[in-house]
N, C-alpha and C positions, 0 to 999 in steps of 0.2 A: 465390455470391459476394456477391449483396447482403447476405445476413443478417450477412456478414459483416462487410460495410462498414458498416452502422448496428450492431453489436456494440461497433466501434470506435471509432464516433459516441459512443455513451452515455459508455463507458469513456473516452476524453478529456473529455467533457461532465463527471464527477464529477470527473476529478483536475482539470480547470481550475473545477471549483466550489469545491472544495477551496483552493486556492488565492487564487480574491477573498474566500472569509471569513477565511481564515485571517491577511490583509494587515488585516483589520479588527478583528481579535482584541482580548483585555482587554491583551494583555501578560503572560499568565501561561502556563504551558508545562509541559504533563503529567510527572509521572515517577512512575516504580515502585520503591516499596522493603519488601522482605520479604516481595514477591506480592501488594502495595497500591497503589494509582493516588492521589495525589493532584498537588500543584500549586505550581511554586515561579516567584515574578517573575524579572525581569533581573538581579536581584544575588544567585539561588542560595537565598536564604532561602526557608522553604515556607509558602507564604500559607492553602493546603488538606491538612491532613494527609492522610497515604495512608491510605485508608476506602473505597476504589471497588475493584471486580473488574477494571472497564476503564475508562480513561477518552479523553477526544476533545480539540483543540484547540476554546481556546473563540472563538465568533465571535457578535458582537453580542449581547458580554454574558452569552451562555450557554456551556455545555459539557455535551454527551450521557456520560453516564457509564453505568456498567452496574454492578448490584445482584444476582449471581448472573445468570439469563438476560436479565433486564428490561432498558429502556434505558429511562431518563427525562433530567432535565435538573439541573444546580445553578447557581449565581448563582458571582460570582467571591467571595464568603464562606465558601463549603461549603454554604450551604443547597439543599437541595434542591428545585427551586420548582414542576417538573413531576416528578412522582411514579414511575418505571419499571413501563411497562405495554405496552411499545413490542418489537416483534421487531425490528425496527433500526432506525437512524435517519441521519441524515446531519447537517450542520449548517445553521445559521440563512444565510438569505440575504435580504436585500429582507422583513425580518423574517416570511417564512413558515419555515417547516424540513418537511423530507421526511421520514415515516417508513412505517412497515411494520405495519397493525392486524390482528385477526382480524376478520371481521365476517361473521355467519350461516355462519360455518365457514368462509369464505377469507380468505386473506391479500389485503389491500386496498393499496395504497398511499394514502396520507392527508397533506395539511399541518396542519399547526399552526400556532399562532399565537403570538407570546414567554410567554402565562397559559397555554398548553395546551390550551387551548380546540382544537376541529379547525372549521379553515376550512372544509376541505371535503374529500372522499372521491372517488375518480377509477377509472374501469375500466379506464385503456391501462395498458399494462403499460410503456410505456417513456415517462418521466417524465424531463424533466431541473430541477435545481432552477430557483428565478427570480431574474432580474438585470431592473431597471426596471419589476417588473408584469409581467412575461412569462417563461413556461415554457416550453421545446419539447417538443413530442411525435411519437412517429412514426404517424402513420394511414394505412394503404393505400399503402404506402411513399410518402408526403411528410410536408416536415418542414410542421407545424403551430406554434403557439403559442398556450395559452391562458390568461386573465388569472384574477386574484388568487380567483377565483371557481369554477375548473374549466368555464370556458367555452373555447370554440374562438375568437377573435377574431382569427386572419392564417392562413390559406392561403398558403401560399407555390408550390403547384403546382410546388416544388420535391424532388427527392428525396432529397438531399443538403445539409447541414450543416454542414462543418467542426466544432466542437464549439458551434453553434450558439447560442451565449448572447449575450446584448446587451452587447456591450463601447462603453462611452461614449455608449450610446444608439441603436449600430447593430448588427444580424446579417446576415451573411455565410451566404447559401445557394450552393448550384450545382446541374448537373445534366447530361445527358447532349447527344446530339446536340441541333444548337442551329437553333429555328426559333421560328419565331411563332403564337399559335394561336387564332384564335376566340373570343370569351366570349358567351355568351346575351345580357348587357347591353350588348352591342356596343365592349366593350375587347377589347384586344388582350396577349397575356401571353407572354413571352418565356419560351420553353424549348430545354434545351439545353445545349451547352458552353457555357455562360453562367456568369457569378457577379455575382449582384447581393447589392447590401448593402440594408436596408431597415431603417427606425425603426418605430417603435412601435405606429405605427396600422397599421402594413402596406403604409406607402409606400415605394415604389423610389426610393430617393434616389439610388443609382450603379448602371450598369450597366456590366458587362465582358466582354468575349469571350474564353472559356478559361476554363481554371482555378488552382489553384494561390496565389490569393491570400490574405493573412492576416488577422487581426481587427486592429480599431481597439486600439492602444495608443500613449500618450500624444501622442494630437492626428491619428495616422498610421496609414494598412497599407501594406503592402509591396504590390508589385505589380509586373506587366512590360509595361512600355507599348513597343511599336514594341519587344519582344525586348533594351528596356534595363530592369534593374532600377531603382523607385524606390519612393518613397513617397508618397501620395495623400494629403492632406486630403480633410474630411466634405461636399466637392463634387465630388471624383471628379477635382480638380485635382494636378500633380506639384508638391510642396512640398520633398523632400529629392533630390536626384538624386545619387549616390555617385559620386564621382569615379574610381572604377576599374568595369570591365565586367567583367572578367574574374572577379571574387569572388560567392558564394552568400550573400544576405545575409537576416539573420530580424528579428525585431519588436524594440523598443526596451524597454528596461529601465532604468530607472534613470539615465535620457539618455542610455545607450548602447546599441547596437547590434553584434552578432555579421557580422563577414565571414567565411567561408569560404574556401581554395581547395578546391576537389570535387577529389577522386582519393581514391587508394587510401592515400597519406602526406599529407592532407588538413590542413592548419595553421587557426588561425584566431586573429582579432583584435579589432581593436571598430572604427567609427567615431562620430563624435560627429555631432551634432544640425547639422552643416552638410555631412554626406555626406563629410568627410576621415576616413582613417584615422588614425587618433591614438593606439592601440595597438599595434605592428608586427604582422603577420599571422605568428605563430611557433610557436604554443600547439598541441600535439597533443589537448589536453584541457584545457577550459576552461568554464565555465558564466556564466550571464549576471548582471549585477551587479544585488545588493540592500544596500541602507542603504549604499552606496561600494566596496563589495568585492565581489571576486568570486572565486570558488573557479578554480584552475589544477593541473596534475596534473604531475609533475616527478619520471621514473622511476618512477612509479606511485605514489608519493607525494602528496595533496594539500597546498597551502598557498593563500594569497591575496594579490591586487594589490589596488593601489588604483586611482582614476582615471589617474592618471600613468604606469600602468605599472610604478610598483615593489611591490617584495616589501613586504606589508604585517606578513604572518603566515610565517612560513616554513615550507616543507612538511615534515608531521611527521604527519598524519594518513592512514590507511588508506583511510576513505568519510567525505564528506560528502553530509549530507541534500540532494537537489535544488533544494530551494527556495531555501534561502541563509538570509542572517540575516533573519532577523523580529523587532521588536522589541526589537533589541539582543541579540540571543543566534540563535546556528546549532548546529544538533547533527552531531555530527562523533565518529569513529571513532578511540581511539588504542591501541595494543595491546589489541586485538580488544575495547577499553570502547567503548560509547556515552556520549555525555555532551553539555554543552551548554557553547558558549565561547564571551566576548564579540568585543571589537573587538579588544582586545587579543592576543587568543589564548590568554586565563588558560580554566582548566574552573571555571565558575561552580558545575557539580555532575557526578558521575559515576556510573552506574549500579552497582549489587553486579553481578561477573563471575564465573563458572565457579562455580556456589554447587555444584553436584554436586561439584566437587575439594576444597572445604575441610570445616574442621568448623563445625558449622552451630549456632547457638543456639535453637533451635525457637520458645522462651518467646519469641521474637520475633516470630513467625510464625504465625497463627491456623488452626491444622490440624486437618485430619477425617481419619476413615478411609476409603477411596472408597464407598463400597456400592453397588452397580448392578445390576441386571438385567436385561443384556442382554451381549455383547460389546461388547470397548472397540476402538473402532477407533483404536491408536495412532500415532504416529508418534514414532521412535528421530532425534531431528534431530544434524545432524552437520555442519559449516559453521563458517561465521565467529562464528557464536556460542558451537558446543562444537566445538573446535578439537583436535587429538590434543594429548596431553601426550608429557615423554618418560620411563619409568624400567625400570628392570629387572626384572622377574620371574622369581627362582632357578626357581618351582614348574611355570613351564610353558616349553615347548619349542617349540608351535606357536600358531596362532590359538587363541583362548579367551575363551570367555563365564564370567564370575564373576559370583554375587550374594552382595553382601558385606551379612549380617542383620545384622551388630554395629553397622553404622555407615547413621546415617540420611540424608536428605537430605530431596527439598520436589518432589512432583509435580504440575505443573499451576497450582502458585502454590499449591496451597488442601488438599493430601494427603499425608499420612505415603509414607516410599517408602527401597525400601532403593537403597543404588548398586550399579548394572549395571554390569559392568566388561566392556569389548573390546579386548581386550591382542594387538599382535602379538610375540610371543617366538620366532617366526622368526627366518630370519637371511635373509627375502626379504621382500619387499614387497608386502604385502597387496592383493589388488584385490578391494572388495568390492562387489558390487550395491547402486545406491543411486538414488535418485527424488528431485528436488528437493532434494537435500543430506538425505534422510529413509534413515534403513538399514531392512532388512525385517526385525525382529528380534522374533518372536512369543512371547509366554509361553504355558503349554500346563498341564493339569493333568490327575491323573490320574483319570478316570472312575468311577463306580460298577462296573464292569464289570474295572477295572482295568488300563485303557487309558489313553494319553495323548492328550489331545486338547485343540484351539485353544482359548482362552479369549478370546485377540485375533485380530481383523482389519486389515488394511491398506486404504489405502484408494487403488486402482491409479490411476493417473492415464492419460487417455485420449492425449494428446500424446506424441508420440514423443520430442520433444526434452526429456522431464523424466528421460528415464533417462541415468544414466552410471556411471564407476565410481568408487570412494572410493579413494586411494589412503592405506595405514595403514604407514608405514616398519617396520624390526626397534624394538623396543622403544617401542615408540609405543602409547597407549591413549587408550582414550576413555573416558567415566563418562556413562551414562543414569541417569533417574530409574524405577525397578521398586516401581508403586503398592503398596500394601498396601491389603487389601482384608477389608474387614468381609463377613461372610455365613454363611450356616447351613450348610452343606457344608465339614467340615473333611479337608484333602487334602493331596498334594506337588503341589508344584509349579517347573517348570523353563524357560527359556528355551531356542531352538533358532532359527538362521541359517541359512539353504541359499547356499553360494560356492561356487564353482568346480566343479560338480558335486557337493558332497558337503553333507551337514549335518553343522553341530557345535552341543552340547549345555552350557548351561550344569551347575552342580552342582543337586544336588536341593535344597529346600528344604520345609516345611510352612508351611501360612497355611488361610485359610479365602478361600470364595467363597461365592457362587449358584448352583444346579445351570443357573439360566438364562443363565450367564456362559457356559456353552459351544456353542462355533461350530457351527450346524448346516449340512449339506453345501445346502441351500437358502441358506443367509448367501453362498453363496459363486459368483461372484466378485462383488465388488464396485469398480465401475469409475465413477468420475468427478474432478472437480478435488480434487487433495487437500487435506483441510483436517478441521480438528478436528470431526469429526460430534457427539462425544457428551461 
C-alpha cells in the first residue's frame, strides 16, 4: 500500500508541476496540423509553424518539443536553443527543468538549466520538480528535499507529502501514528498523525494534529480546527471561517473557493474571500475559477459563469481541459473537435477531425513509408476521438473488416496507410472487445512456409478496469489507419478480430514487410500500461 501512496505522491506532484509553469507560460499554446506541432497566441494566429513531432506548453520562456525521438527545447520564436538529446523531459520551474539522460548506459534523471547546460545529475529515482530552490524526493520512505544543487538540505522525518511542493514558500508533510521522538542533538521531532507545514530552511512554521489538510493558496490552506472547517494563514492562525458547517470546502482560486454538499447527489458552489457563499450551492459539476470563469456542466453539457453566477458562455461543449483559461484561451471540446476559445466563447482555432473519414491531400503532410524490424505493437483507438459513423453497406450482412488500397489516409502522423474499415451490417449491435477505448485488431501476414501469422502485437494492460466492451449499432462503422510498410519480404496480407467467440478476417491484400516483422511465440504475451512502445 505504501508504494502505492507515493506512486500517487509523484503522479500529483507532476500534474500540480504542470500546472505552476503552465500559469507562467509565454502566452502561446501548442497545436497540431497535418501531424505537425507548432504554436499559435491568444488571437489564433501561428506565431510557430508546425515543424515539431511533439510539442509541450511553454513555461518560462521555453517549450520541450520532440524531433523524431529526441526532446530538446525552442524559444517562443521557433528557434531551437537546447538541441533534442533528451529521453524526456518535463517543463521549466524555478528555472531548472527535469529530464531523462543516458549516462554510462543508464537512464539518469538530470536538471537543466534555461542554456542547457546540466545543473546536475541525481540517482533517486523519484524526483519532483522545484518550486523556491527546493525539490522533493522520496528516500527510505521519507519525503526529503534537495536544493538547486542535488543536495539533501531538509529531512522532514516525514513519510508523506500531499504533492509536496512549496506553495507560497511553505510544504505540507504528514504522517502516521503521532508521537514525539528523540534526536541525538537533543531536539525533539514530531511524528505521526501530524501535518506540519515547513519553509525552506526546514523550519516547522505550523503544526497540526491529523490530516487532511491543503497547500497554501492565495495567502491560505484549508484546514479543521475544533472539527470546524477553516482557513489558516502562514502562522497557523484561522483567517476565513465559512459561514456554513455543514459544506466540504477545497483551496481558493481565483478569490474563490468550491463548497461542497458530500452525498451521493452532491451540489456545489463557491464562497468568497469572507467565508459567505456567494454562488448558490447547485452545480452537479462544476470546476474551479480561472481568469473570472469557470467551467459548469448542464445535462452533460459544459458552458461557463462568471463571478456573479451568471451564464457567461453558454453550454455547448462536450469536455473542457481541466485547468480552465490560461492566458486568455481554454481548450474545449465541440462536436468531438478539440480546439481553443476565448472569453467570449468564439474558437480562436480548431483542430483537423476524423482525417481517416475524408479525402486527404498528402502534398500536405510529410510522409514515409513505415520500415521496421521488429513487430508493431499497435493500438486500433476507438473513443471520442474516432467516434463510429453512420452508413450502409449493400456488400456485407454481418460484422466486417475492409482494407480499402484505393484510398489513403495518415498513420502515426508521419506514414503512408491505407483505411481499415469496421462496419456493423448487422441488424444487431455489435459488442466488441475493447481496452482503454483501444480494439484488438491485428494484421497477420503470410509466412515463408505459407502460413498466416501476427505481424502486430497488442500491448495488454495489467488493470482490470481498462477492459470493457465497444458498443458498434447496425450500420455504424469505424475507419483505422492500416501502415504500409516498406520491406524486403513481398507477401499477402490481412487483418483478423477475435468477438464473441469467433474471428473474423478482413480481405487479402499484397504489400511487403520484414521477415523480422513477425510475431514470435516468445513476443508473446506482452503485458503492461498501454501505450505506443514503438
Amino acid at each position: 500500500m505504501k508504494y502505492l501512496i507515493f506512486s500517487l505522491f509523484f503522479f500529483l506532484l507532476f500534474a500540480c508541476n504542470r500546472k505552476i509553469s503552465s500559469e507562467s507560460s509565454s502566452g502561446l499554446f501548442p497545436i497540431k496540423e497535418f501531424g505537425k506541432w507548432g504554436y499559435i497566441d491568444s488571437k489564433g494566429k501561428t506565431v510557430v509553424k508546425c515543424q515539431f513531432d511533439g510539442a509541450s506548453p511553454f513555461s518560462e520562456g521555453l517549450a520541450a518539443i520532440r524531433i523524431d525521438s529526441a526532446f530538446g527545447f525552442i524559444d517562443t520564436m521557433g528557434n531551437v536553443v537546447i538541441k533534442p538529446r533528451f529521453y524526456e523531459t518535463s517543463e521549466f520551474s524555478d528555472s531548472l527543468c527535469k529530464v531523462v539522460i543516458k549516462k554510462n548506459g543508464l537512464f539518469k534523471i538530470a536538471f537543466i538549466r534555461p542554456n542547457g547546460n546540466t545543473a546536475f545529475t541525481t540517482n533517486y529515482d523519484n524526483v519532483a520538480s522545484f518550486s523556491y530552490g527546493r525539490a522533493a524526493v522520496e528516500i527510505n520512505n521519507e519525503v526529503c528535499f534537495i536544493d538547486k544543487k542535488g543536495k539533501v538540505v531538509i529531512n522532514t522525518h516525514f513519510p508523506y507529502g500531499g504533492n509536496a511542493l512549496f506553495h507560497e514558500g511553505l510544504a505540507m508533510v504528514w504522517g502516521g501514528t503521532s508521537k514525539w521522538v528523540d534526536q541525538p542533538d537533543g531536539s525533539r521531532i514530531m511524528q505521526g498523525d501530524t501535518t506540519k507545514y515547513i519553509d525552506t530552511s526546514g523550519k516547522e512554521v505550523i503544526i497540526l494534529e491529523g490530516m487532511g489538510y491543503d497547500d497554501f493558496a492565495e495567502g491560505v490552506a484549508l484546514a479543521r480546527i475544533k472539527d470546524r472547517p477553516c482557513y489558516l494563514d502562514r502562522k497557523g492562525k484561522p483567517r476565513i471561517i465559512p459561514e456554513r458547517e455543514d459544506l466540504t470546502y477545497f483551496s481558493f482560486s481565483d478569490g474563490m473557493a468550491q463548497a461542497v454538499i458530500a452525498g451521493v447527489d452532491h451540489r456545489a458552489g463557491f464562497i468568497d474571500t469572507t467565508g459567505k457563499v456567494v454562488i448558490p450551492i447547485k452545480y452537479a459539476q462544476i470546476r474551479d475559477f480561472k481568469e473570472g470563469l469557470a467551467a459548469y456542466q448542464d445535462k452533460g453539457i459544459w458552458g461557463f459563469i462568471n463571478k456573479k453566477g451568471v451564464v457567461s458562455i453558454s453550454p455547448q461543449f462536450e469536455q473542457v481541459e481541466y485547468g480552465g483559461f490560461k492566458n486568455g484561451l481554454c481548450k474545449v471540446m465541440r462536436a468531438h473537435q478539440w480546439g481553443y476559445i476565448n472569453h467570449t466563447g468564439k474558437f480562436v482555432w480548431k483542430e483537423q477531425i476524423g482525417i481517416e473519414y475524408g479525402k486527404l491531400d498528402l502534398v500536405k503532410w510529410k510522409l514515409d513509408t513505415l520500415n521496421i524490424a521488429k513487430p508493431l505493437y499497435t493500438e486500433k483507438l476507438a473513443g471520442n476521438d474516432n467516434f463510429p459513423r453512420k452508413r450502409h453497406f449493400p456488400l456485407y450482412h454481418q460484422l466486417a473488416l475492409n482494407v480499402d488500397t484505393t484510398d489513403m489516409t495518415v498513420f502515426a502522423d508521419r506514414y503512408f496507410a491505407y483505411k481499415l474499415y469496421l462496419i456493423n451490417a448487422s441488424k444487431d449491435t455489435s459488442k466488441i472487445p475493447a481496452q482503454d477505448g483501444r480494439i484488438k485488431i491485428i494484421q497477420q501476414a503470410i509466412n515463408k512456409n505459407g502460413v498466416w501469422q501476427d505481424i502486430e502485437n497488442f500491448v495488454n494492460s495489467f488493470c482490470g478496469n481498462s477492459y470493457h466492451v465497444l458498443l458498434l449499432a447496425p450500420d455504424e462503422f469505424q475507419i483505422f489507419a492500416s501502415p504500409i510498410y516498406k520491406g524486403t519480404y513481398k507477401t499477402k496480407l490481412r487483418y483478423r478480430l477475435k468477438t464473441g467467440g469467433k474471428e473474423i478476417y478482413s480481405n487479402v491484400f499484397t504489400g511487403t514487410i520484414n521477415p523480422e516483422q513477425f510475431l514470435q511465440t516468445r513476443d508473446k504475451p506482452k503485458s503492461e500500461i498501454s501505450l505506443w512502445v514503438n
